[in-house]
Each structure stands twice: as C-alpha cells, then as structure tokens.
N, C-alpha and C positions, 0 to 999 in steps of 0.2 A: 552803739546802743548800750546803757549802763544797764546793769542790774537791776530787778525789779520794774522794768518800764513794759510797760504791755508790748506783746508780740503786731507788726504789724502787719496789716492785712493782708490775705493770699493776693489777693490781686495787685495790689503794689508789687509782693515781692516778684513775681509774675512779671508783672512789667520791666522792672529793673533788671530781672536776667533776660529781658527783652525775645519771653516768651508767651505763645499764645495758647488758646483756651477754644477747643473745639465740641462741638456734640452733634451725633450723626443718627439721626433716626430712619433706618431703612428700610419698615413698613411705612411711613410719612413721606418719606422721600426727598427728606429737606436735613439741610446741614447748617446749625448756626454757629458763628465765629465771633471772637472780641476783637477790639480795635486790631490788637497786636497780630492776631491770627490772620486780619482782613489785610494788613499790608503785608502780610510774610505772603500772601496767594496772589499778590497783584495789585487789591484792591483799595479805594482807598480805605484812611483808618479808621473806621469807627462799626461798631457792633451791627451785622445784617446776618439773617436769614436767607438762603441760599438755595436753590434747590441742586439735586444731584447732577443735572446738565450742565448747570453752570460752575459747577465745582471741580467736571470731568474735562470742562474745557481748559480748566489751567492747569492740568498736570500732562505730565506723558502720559501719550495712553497705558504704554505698556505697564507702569508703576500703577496706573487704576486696577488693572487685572491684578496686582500683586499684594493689590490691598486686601481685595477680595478674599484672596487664600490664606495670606496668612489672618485676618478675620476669624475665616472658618477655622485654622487651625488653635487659635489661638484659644477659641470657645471648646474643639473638643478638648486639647490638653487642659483648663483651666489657669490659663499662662497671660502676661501681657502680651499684646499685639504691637511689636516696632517693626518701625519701615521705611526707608530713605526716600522722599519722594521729590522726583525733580519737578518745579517748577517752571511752565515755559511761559513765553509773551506771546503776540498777535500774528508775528512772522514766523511762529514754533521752533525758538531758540531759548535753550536752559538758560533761568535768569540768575538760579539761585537753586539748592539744594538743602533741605529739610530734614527732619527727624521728628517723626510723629510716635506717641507712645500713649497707648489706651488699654482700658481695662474694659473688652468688651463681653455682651450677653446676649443670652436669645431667651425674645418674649414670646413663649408658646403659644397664647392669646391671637398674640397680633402676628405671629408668624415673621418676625422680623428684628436683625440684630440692634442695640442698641448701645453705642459708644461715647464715655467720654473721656477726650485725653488733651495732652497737649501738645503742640506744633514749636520746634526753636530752626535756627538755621542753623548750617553745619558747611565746615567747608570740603569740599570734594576731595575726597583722596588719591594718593596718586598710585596709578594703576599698579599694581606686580606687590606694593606694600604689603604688611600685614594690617594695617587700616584697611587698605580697600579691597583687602580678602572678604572682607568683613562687610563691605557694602554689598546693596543690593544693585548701586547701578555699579558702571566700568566694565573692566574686561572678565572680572567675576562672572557676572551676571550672562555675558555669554559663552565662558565656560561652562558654566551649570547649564545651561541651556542644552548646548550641546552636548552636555555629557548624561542629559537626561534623555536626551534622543537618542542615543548608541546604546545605554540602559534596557530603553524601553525595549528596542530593536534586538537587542542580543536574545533578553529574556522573551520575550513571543518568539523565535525563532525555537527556541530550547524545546526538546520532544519527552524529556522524562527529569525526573525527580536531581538525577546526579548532571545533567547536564547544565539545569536550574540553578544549582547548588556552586558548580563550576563558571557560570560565568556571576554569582556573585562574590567568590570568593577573589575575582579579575576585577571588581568595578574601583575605580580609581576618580575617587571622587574629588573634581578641583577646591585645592584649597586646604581639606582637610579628608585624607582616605585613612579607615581603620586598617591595624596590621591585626584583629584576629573578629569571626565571624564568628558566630552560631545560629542556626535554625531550629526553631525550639516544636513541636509537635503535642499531643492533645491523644492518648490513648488510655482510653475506661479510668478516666479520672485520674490518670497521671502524667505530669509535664516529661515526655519524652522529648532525646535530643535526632532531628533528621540528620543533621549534619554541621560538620563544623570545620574552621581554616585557621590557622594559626597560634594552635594548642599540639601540646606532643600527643602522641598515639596514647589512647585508658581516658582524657581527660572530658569522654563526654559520660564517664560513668559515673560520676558526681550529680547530674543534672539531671537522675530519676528519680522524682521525688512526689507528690501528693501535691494538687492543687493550690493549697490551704496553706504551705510551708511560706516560710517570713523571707521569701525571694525574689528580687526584682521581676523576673520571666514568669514566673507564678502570679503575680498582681495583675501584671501585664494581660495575662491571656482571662483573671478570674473578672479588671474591671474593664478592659478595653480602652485601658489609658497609656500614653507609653511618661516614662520613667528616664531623666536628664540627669546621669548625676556625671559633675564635673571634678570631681576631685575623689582620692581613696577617703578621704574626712568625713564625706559628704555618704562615701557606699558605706563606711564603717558606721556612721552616726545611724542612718535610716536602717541598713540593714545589720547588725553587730551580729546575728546567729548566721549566719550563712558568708559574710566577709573573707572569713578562712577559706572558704572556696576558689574567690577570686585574688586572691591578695598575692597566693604565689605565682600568680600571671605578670605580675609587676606592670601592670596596666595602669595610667592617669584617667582616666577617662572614659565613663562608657554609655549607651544608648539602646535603653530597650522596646523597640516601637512592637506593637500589634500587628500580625499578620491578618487582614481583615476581607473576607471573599464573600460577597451575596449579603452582606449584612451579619454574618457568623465568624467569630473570633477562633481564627483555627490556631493557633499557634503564636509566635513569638518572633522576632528577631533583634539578635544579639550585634552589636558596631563597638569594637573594643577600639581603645585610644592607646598608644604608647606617648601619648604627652597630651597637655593638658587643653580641652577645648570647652569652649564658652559654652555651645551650644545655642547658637542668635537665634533668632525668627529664621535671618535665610537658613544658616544650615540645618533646623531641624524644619524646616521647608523641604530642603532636600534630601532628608532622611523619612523622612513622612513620604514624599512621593515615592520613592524606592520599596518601600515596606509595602503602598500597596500594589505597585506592579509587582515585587514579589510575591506578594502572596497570591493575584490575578494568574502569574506564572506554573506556583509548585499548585494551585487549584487544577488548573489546565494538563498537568503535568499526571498528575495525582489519576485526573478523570480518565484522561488516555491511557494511560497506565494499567486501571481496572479493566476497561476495555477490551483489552490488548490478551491481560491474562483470561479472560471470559473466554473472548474467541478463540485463542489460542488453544483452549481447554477443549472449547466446543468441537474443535474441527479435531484436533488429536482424538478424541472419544468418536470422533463417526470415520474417521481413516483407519484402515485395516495397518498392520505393521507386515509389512513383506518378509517372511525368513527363508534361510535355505533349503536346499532338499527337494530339490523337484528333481527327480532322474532325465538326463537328457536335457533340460532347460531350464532359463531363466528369468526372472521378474525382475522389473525395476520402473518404477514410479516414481511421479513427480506432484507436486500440489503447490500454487503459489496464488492465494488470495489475489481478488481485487486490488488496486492501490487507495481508494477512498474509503470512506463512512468507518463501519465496524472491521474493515475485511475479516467477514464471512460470505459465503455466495453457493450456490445448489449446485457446483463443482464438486463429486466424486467419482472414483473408482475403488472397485473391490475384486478380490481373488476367492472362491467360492469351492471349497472339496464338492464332491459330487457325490451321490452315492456307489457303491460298489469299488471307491478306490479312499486312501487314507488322505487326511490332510495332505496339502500340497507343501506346508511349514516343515514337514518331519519326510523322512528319507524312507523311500518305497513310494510313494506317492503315485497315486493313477489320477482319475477325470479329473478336470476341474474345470471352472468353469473363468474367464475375465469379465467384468462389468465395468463399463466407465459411463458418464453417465450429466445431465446439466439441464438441471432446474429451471425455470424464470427465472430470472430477480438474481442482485444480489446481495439481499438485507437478510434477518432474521429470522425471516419466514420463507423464505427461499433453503436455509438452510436445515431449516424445521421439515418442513416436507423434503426436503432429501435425504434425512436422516432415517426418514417413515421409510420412504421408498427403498431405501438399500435393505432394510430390514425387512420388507414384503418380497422385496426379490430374492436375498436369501435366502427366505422361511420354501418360497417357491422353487428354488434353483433344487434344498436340500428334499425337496420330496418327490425329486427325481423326474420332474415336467423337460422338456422338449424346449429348445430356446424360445420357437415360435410361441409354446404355452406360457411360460416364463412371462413373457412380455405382452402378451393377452391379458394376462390375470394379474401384472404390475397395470398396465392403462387402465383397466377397471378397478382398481385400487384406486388411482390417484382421481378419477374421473368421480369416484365416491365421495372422496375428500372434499372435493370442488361442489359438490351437489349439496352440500351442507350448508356454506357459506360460497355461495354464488361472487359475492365479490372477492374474496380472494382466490377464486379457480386461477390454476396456474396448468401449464404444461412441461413436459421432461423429454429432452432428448436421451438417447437411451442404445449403447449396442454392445449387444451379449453376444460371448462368444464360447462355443464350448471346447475344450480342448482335448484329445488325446496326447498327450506325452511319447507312447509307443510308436505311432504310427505318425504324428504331426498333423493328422485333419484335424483343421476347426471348421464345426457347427456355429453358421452367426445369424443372428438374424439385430436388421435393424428397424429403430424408430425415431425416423427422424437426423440421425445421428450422423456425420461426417464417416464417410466411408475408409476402411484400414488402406495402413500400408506397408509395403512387403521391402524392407531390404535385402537383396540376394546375396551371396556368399562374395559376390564378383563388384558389390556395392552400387550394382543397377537397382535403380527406386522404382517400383509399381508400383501405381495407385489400384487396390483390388475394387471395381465395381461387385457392390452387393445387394440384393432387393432387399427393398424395406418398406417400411409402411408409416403412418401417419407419429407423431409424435406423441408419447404417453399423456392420456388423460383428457384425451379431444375428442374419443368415439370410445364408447367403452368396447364396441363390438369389431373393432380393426381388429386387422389378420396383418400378422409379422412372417413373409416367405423365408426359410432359409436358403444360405448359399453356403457351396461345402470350400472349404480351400485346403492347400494341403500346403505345409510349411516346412520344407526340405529344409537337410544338413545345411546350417553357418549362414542360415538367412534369420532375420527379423522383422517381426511385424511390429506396426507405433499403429497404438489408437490412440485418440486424444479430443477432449473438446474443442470449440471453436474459438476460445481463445487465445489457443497457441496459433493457430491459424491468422485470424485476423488483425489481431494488436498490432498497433501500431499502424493505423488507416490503409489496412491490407485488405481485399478482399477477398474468397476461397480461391482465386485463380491465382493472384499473384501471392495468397500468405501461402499456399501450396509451392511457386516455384521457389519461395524463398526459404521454405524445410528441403526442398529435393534436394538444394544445391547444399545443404550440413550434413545430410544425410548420406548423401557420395563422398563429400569431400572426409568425412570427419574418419579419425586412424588408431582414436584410444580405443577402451572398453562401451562395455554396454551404459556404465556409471558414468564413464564422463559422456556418451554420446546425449545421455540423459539432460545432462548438464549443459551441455552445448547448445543442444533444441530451445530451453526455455533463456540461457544469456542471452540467444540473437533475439529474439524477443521480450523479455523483462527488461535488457539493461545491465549493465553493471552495476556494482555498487555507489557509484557516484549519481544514478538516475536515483536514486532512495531520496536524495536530498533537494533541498529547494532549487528551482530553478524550472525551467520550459521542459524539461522532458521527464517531468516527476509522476504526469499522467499518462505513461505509457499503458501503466498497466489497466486499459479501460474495461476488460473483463476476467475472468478467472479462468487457469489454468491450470488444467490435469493432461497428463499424459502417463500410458503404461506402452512400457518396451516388453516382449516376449522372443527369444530369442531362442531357436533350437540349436545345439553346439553342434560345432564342425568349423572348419576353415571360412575366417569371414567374419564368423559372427560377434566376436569382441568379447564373450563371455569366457574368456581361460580355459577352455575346452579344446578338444578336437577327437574326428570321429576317425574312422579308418581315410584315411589321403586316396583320395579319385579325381579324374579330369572335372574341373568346375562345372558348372552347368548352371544355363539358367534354364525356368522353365514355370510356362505358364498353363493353368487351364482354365476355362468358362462354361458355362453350361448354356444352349442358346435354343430357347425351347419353341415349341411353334407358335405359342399364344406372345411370344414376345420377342417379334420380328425385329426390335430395335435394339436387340442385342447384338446385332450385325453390328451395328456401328461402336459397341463397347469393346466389339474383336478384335475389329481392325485399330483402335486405339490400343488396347493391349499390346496387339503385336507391333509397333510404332514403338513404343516403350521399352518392351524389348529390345528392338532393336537399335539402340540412340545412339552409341555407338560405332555401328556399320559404318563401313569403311563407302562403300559406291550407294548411294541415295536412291539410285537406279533399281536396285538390287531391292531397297528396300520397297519403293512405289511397288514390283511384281511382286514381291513376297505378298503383301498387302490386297492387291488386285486379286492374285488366285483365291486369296481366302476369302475373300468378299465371293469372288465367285462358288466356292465349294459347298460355303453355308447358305449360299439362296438356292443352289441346285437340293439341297438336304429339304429347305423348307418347301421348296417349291414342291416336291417331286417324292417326297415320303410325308406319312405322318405321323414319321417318329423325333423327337427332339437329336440337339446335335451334340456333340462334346469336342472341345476342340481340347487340344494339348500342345502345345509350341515348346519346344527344347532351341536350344542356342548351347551347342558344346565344341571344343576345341581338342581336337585329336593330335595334335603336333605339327602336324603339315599345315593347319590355317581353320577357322572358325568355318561351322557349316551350320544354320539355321533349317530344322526338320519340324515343319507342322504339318498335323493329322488330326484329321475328324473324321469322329466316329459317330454311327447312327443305327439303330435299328431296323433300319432295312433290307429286305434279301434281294434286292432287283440290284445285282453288277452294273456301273455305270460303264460304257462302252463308246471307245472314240468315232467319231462321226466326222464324214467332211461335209458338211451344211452349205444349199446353195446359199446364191446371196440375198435371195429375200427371206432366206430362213429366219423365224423371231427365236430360234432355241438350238441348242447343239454346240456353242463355241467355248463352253466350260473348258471342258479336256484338251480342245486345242489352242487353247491357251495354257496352260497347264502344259501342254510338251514344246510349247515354242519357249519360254519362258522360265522353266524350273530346267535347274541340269538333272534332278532324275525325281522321278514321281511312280506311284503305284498304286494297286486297289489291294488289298488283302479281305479276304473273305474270313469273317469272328464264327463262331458258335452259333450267335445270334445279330447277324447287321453283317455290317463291311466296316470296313476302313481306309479314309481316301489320303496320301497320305504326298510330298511334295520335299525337295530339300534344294536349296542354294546355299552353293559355296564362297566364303568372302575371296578367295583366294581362285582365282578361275586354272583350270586341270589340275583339282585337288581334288580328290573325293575320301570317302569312307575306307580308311589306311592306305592313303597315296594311290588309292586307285584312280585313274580318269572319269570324269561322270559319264554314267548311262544313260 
C-alpha cells in the first residue's frame, strides 16, 4: 500500500488475518457472527444470528463456564475478557482451538452483559510449555483446577487468623506461585498490615498509612478494584510516591486483589512476583478466586475468634479462682465447655466462705461451703441465668441460711425468673455442700443433682446416696433434705455435673463405672487425678480436631475434687500415720424404709474387695436383717456405721447400728412356724462375733467378720 492511499476497510483486514467478528447479547440471548466467525464455530460461512444453545453446543462445555467468569471478571476489573475456547464437532471431538478477545459491559437497564470482540484460531500448545502455561485448556487448566480445590479445602479447614495466614503463605500456585504475601487490614481509617511472608522482620511497618495515601493496597481497599502491575516501570510510573517502599524488595511483579466478604471490602491482598508475570485472564482468574476464598476464610476466622474471646471472658468472670489455704484440705476444679456453637453452657461451681470462718483463699480458714451446679441449655442464656443463680446462692449461702434454706430460696429465685418470661423458664440442677474443715462433716443437700463421691484413703470409690429434691426452678415451694457425711483423713470427694458422666454415649450406670475405674486406678495428685477424670472423657488433644470424634464433647463439664489430707489423699499432705480404715455411715429413718436397700449397697462397696464372696453375701444379709428389726420394732430411726480396718493379722469388717431404743434385743430360739425371732440367730450362726452394747440413750447392735478365719481383734480367736 503506497502512501497516501486510503486505509482499507476493518473488515477486509479482518478477513485477511482470517479473523472473526462476534457480538453477544445476554439479556437477548442471541450471539451474531460474520462469515469468518461462522466457519471458525463449524458453521457454514456467511453472517447468522445465533442463539445461546446453539452456540453452547459447539464449544466444550467446560470453556462455556469459563467464559462466564472471566466475563464477570473482566467487567468488575474493567479489563478485556480472553479466553481459549475449544471447538468441538457432532461426535464431541476438538476440531480446532480459538482465541476470543472482547471488551465487555453490563447494561443496568436490561440487567445483561453485552460484548463485542473477535474470534482467530490458534494452534494448541504443548503441554508443560510456557505457551501452554498460559492456556486455559491442557494440563494447566487441571492444575488450577486442582489446586483451587486444596486452596479452597485447606482455608475452610483453618480455625483462626494465623492459621489462614499460614496456609496462604504454602499456596503454590501452578504455573506461577508469588515468593512474598501480604494481608492488608482496615482499622479506624487506616490500612493496617494482618500479616505477611516473605519480607524480613520491621517490613510490615511501612504499610500503616491513611486510606487516601497514592498506594496500590490503599486504592484497592478505597475502590474495590484489584491493581496488575507487571513490571517495577509500571509500579514506579502509576505509583512514583510510595515505589521506594517496594523497590527494595527487588520484586518484578505484583497483584493486589480485594479482600471482599458480604459485599464489604475488608482489606487487601498482596502476591509479590520475583520475575516477571503477564498476568492473563486465567491467571488473574486464579488470583481473583483465591482473594475471595481468602477473605470468606480470615471473615470466618475473624468471626470465631471474637467469639471465642467473648466466651472465654464470659465464663472466666462467672468461675471463682480457687487459691490456697484451706487448713487440713483441698480444692481442685475443672470447667470444660461444650464442643459446638459459642461453648458457653449453665456449667458452674463455686467455693463459698461462710460466716463465722475467714475466706477459705487466705490461711486460718473455717466453714465454707462447695456449690456446683447445671443450668438447661447450652447457649447464652443458659449461661446468663447461671451466672444470676451462683450470685443468689452466694448472697444466700453468705447470710448464714442452712443448705436446705440455700436451695429453697435459689429454686424460688429461678422459678421467678421463669414467671416473667414463660418461654424461656429453664431449670437447675444444683448440690450444696457445707463444709467443716475441723471436723470433715459435710452438710449437702441436693436438687436434682448427681449424687457425690467419696475416694477413701485405701482408693475404694463410694458412691454416697443423698436425699434430694426436685430440680431448682420447677416448684418454688420444694424442700431440699439434708444428708450429713463425714470425710476422713486421705479420702476425697468428686461432685460434678452430668457431663463428666455421660459424654461419650454413657449413661449414669456405665459413665459412673467408667470414673470408678480412674478413680482407683489413678496414683498422682489431686491435679492430675483432676486431669485424668475429664482426658477419659473430653479426648486428647487430637479429638480438638476435624474428624469423627470432634463431638465428644456433647455436654459441659465441671467437676470439683475436695480432699482431706492424710495418707491417700494425693494432696502433699499427711496426718499422723494410723491402720487405714475404710468407713462408711447412712442414716435410715423410718419414714424411708428404702434406705434399706441404699445399706446394703453401701456395704457391697465397701466391700469389693473381699477376699470369700461368701463372707460378703452374710455381711450383707445381717444388715438387712438388723435394720428391719430397728424399723420394725422401734420408732426411732437407725444409724449404721461400717469400718473395714486391718490390724496386721488380716482385715476384719465391723458394722453397727445404732437406734434410740431402750428395749435390749435378746436371742430366741423360734419354733418353726414362728413369722419373727431369727435376726439374732442369724447373727450368731454367721458373724464370728457380734454384740448389743447399751448407749446413754438407745443400744447398739453391733457384728464383725474376719477376712482371714482365727483372726480376731489382736490375733485373738473369734468369740
């Protein structure tokens, strides 16, 4: 073409680079092509109108989908849209492979993008190239595929901010992976840095700066657009006041996309280049997708996080701190949330001074009182009314009320609460216990509440039966009976809610035998036995993490341990050195005849053990007989006491009940249609030696077997 001769027309020259001419309107839903365009898709050559089915059927599908995004991407960066697209035939085999490039937009109006660009052939690159790095089909394309799935998977996996930060700091992107990150953040109007990889330590203190500043990360986060620049030419020309910052990174290349979560631009992220990249449609495809799973990530991150410190807060401020200085014994508590939602849940215990003795924290210490204690629920409001309730029971405890009172004037408390707002009425399990230190009686009364348990000196486990009453906030006019117990040298009592119990699809029978058996077995302290109770149920620390046993923890756990020092008890103490002893007592009154059968369980216990079975069945048998001759035959309540002590020659089990009665019981030989009279002779065919001793006020009946047969009371023979 000489000089001066007019330009020839676009569509010649079009033709002659044997390129075509597309336009695609996607609220219409029709795509028209020229000649050229119509034979590059198959069809013959000459100019038609199309619609989108028959457009979708000459291409791979998957390249349809990919039109799509990068489309969308291409309209929010304000960028051209290119994209490899294979062409197939009728038996869906590639006939040919394309390159399409438009410059598209969205009609607000019509709600629909509108493109026009054009279509050339291109020949297929060969895989592993730096050509066909570059394409969107080949082995590329499921590279990124795959590496957007391990992406996606790593970051939804991530539980907090630094772990987020950590596996993007590992993504290894095919084709082209940055060697330095940054996560850029949004605090009171200034671009903070959250975190960054592959900068030396100081270098995120540059990157606190004012919205407004002439910085890539700062545009980013003020227009919601991300920012390609491919060369330092490119960061010095656009950016010349802030260039100094990056320059001594000796970077080619960098990419700063939007962090974008809910429709709100939180922040930033930085993909540093150590050599020089294009930045195509795919790869800012695949840096666009990354930016918004990260941000979907540090949002999720962020959110659990606040959470986390909430509750965390919440339960530290309603949990008492346990310190030392209680004379003669010790405290040791456990608290371990739910495993779901916010873990918070209506799980506490408290330690309570009394009046008339000092705090139980500071040394001299007298009464005090244990309280543990389990709301409904384990949400927010569960936690709310148990925070009321520990604070009405201490306001109660500290003005010197009766446990029974105590827990009267808590269930009308909470049953108040509930009367206000009917649909959130909740109720409280609840057992108070009051303590002497001096002497080891506890005063308990319960509501509701899993029954204590006593480890002895010798690391025989009771379970102490205690009356109780209905669960706090369900009758405001319930009565809470007390039961007295008395907690000898180098034993421990555990109360605890029922989630130490049941976790783990246990229920009171078998989560009960699966504490007896750590509770014998176990040889540290009182701290680690602490420790021990809640591992067999929580989990290790490997249950924290994803997998099938992440929902162990389906309810909340508290437990407090009280331990009186002496030999046994694991607390670093020890009392004056005596023959061990176990030793139980019950109280079994007339109006509650079915305490007979809590006796003889008791005494079973006691004995577990015992060497001849034999031995234990008559132990068992007289006592059942002694206390229905009490109930039958006075009408004064019973008191049993059972000891289990070892004098050196061999164990001797000695139980005695005592009663208020002055009528001496007196053996009898009963004929045989007698219905009464075979107590005592039982009692002398059966016990190696038995007695009545006559009290002040009552008797006392009283019986001993020896494990060890011609052993008695200092190698004497039995009487």
């Amino acid at each position: 073409m000489r000089t001066g001769e007019p330009l020839p027309a676009l569509g010649d020259v079009l033709a002659t680079l044997d390129t075509g001419v597309w336009h695609w309107d996607t609220a219409a839903g029709l795509v028209t092509v020229d000649a050229v365009a119509a034979r590059l898709l198959g069809l013959p050559a000459q100019e038609v109108t199309l619609t989108e089915a028959q457009v979708r059927a000459r291409l791979h599908p998957v390249d349809w989908n990919e039109i799509t995004g990068v489309v969308q991407l291409a309209v929010a960066e304000g960028t051209l849209a290119e994209v490899r697209i294979r062409i197939m035939d009728e038996q869906n085999r590639v006939v040919r492979v394309v390159r399409s490039r438009s410059k598209p937009s969205f009609d607000h109006a019509r709600k629909g993008y509108l493109l026009t660009g054009s279509l050339q052939e291109v020949a297929e690159p060969t895989p592993g190239t730096p050509a066909g790095r570059s394409a969107v089909t080949g082995d590329w394309r499921r590279s990124r595929e795959a590496f957007l799935l391990d992406a996606g998977r790593a970051l939804a996996e991530a539980r907090s901010t630094q772990e987020v930060l950590r596996v993007a700091a590992n993504l290894s992107m095919p084709g082209f992976s940055p060697d330095g990150l940054a996560v850029f953040g949004v605090e009171g109007g200034q671009l903070t840095i959250i975190g960054h990889h592959g900068h030396e330590p100081g270098a995120d203190n540059p990157f606190y700066m004012p919205l407004d500043t002439d910085y890539p990360a700062a545009e980013v986060v003020r227009t919601g657009r991300a920012v390609y620049l491919s060369s330092p030419e490119e960061y010095r020309n656009r950016y010349p006041l802030t260039w100094p910052l990056a320059q001594r990174f000796g970077r080619r290349s960098w990419a700063f996309l939007p962090l974008t979560s809910s429709g709100r631009t939180m922040g930033a992220w930085l993909a540093a280049f150590a050599y020089p990249v294009a930045f195509t449609p795919d790869e800012r495809s695949v840096l666009t997708t990354v930016a918004r799973m990260l941000a979907q990530a540090l949002s999720r991150a962020g959110t659990a996080e606040s959470e986390r410190a909430l509750t965390d807060g919440l339960q530290r401020s309603m949990m008492p701190k346990l310190g030392p200085g209680i004379p003669g014994m010790s405290v040791t508590a456990r608290y371990v949330p739910t495993g779901g939602g916010l873990q918070v849940g209506g799980d506490w215990y408290d330690v309570i001074p009394l009046p008339g003795g000092t705090s139980p924290t500071r040394p001299g210490g007298g009464r005090f009182a244990l309280v543990i204690g389990d709301v409904q629920g384990h949400d927010v409001r569960a936690a709310g009314l148990m925070g009321q309730l520990r604070i009405a029971l201490r306001a109660y405890a500290s003005e010197g009320h009766r446990p029974d009172a105590v827990l009267s004037r808590a269930s009308r408390f909470l049953h108040g609460i509930g009367e206000a707002d009917p649909a959130e009425l909740r109720f409280a399990t609840c057992l108070y216990a009051e303590v002497d230190p001096d002497s080891g009686v506890l005063e308990v009364a319960r509501a509701g509440h899993p029954d204590p348990v006593i480890r002895m000196a010798d690391a025989t486990v009771l379970t102490r039966p205690t009356a109780g009453g209905l669960p706090l906030g369900i009758d405001p006019d319930a009565d809470y009976p007390t039961t007295r117990l008395i907690l000898e040298s180098g034993e421990t009592l555990m109360i605890c809610t029922d989630g130490l119990i049941e976790t783990g699809g246990h229920d009171l029978d078998t989560g009960w035998r699966r504490l007896r058996a750590i509770l014998e077995e176990h040889k540290g302290n009182q701290e680690e036995l602490a420790d021990a109770l809640v591992q067999a149920v929580h989990g290790p620390s490997s249950h924290h993490t994803t997998g099938p046993l992440i929902d162990r923890r389906e309810d909340d756990i508290a437990v407090l341990l009280l331990s009186r020092q002496g030999d046994g008890c694991g607390c670093g103490a020890r009392d004056t050195v005596r023959p061990p002893v176990r030793r139980t007592m019950l109280t079994v009154a007339q109006a509650e005849p079915e305490q007979v059968a809590v006796a003889r369980h008791q005494l079973r216990q006691l004995l577990h053990d015992w060497s001849s079975p034999d031995q234990v069945d008559s132990a068992v048998l007289l006592l059942s007989e002694i206390l229905t001759n009490v109930l039958v035959h006075t009408d004064a309540d019973a008191l049993l006491l059972a000891e289990v002590s070892d004098g050196g020659d061999g164990r001797r089990i000695r139980v005695e009940v005592t009663d208020a009665g002055d009528d001496l019981p007196h053996l009898r030989r009963p004929g045989e249609l007698a219905s009464s009279g075979r107590g005592l002779v039982l009692v002398e065919l059966l016990a190696h030696t038995w007695g009545v001793d006559p009290r002040g006020k009552g008797k006392s009946i009283w019986y001993e077997l020896y494990e060890k047969d011609g052993a008695g009371p200092d190698g004497a023979p039995p009487v």
